[in-house]
Each structure stands twice: as C-alpha cells, then as structure tokens.
N, C-alpha and C positions, 0 to 999 in steps of 0.2 A: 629317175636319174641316178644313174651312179656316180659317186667320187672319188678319185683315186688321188695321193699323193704323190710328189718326188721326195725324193731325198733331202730337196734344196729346200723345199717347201718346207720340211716338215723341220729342219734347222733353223731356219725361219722363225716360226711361226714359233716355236720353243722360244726364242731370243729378245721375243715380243714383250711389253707387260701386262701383268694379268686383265687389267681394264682393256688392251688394248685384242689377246688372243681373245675375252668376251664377244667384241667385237667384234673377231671373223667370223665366231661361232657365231654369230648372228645372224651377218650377212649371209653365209652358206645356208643356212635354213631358209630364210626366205627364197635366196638363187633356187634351190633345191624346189620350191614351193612353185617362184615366178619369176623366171629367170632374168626376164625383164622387165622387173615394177623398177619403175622410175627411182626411186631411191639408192637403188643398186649401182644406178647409170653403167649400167652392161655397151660396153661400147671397142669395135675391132683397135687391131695394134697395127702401126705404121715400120716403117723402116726396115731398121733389124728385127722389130717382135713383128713384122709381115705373117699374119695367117693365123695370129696369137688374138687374144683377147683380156678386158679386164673389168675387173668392179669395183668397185667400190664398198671399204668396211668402214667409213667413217671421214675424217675430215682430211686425213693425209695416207689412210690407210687403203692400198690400192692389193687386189687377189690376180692374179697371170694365171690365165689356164686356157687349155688348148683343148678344144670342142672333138672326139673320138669318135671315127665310124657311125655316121647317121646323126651326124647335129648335139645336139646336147643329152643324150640319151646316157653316154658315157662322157665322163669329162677328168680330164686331169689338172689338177692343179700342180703349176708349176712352180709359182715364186709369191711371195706377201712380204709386205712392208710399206714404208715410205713411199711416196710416189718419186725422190730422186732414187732411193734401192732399189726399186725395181725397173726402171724406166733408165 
C-alpha cells in the first residue's frame, strides 16, 4: 500500500501533540499492515465525506483518506484530527 498526503493533512497532523502524531504514526502502520483490524474501526463516510473513509488513531483521533484507483493499493490521506475537526 502506498500513502500519500495533502497539504491539509500534513498541517494537521504538524498541529497535533507529540503523544497524539505518535498515535497516527501508529495507526498508519498497522492500516498499512491490516487495513481492517478491528482497532482501526476502518469504516465509509456518509454525507458530505460520501465516498470518503476513516480510522481510527485513538479515542477522539479520527484519519480521512480516500481509497485511489484499485481499492486500497494507493491511498491518500486527507485530513486528521478530532472526530468534531474532521467530521
């Protein structure tokens, strides 16, 4: 799998505290490993994020990325934070 950032993402995830970008580096390892182990809670996005997706990096830490040509092979990550931040 490969991961790509945005822009948005990567201000983000700077903005973050060190305990907490820990914890995306985390999560992404493991996504990158299983993209759906239960801990992740890999689950699609409703509404406006229609066709979007997200995970899980912790207790309020939620990752937005949008699944690229052929499923999860390429992926970009689009937004991190908060689950009100990004949602």
């Amino acid at each position: 799998m490969t991961l790509r950032t945005t822009r948005r993402f990567d201000k983000a995830f700077a903005r973050l505290a060190d305990r907490d970008q820990r914890r995306v580096e985390s999560a992404l390892r493991l996504f990158v490993d299983q993209p759906f182990h239960p801990k992740l809670r890999n689950h699609a996005l409703e509404r406006k994020l229609r066709g979007l997706r997200a995970i899980t990096a912790g207790h309020d830490l939620r990752i937005v990325y949008e699944a690229e040509e052929g499923g999860l092979v390429r992926v970009l990550l689009l937004n991190v934070g908060t689950h009100a931040e990004v949602y």
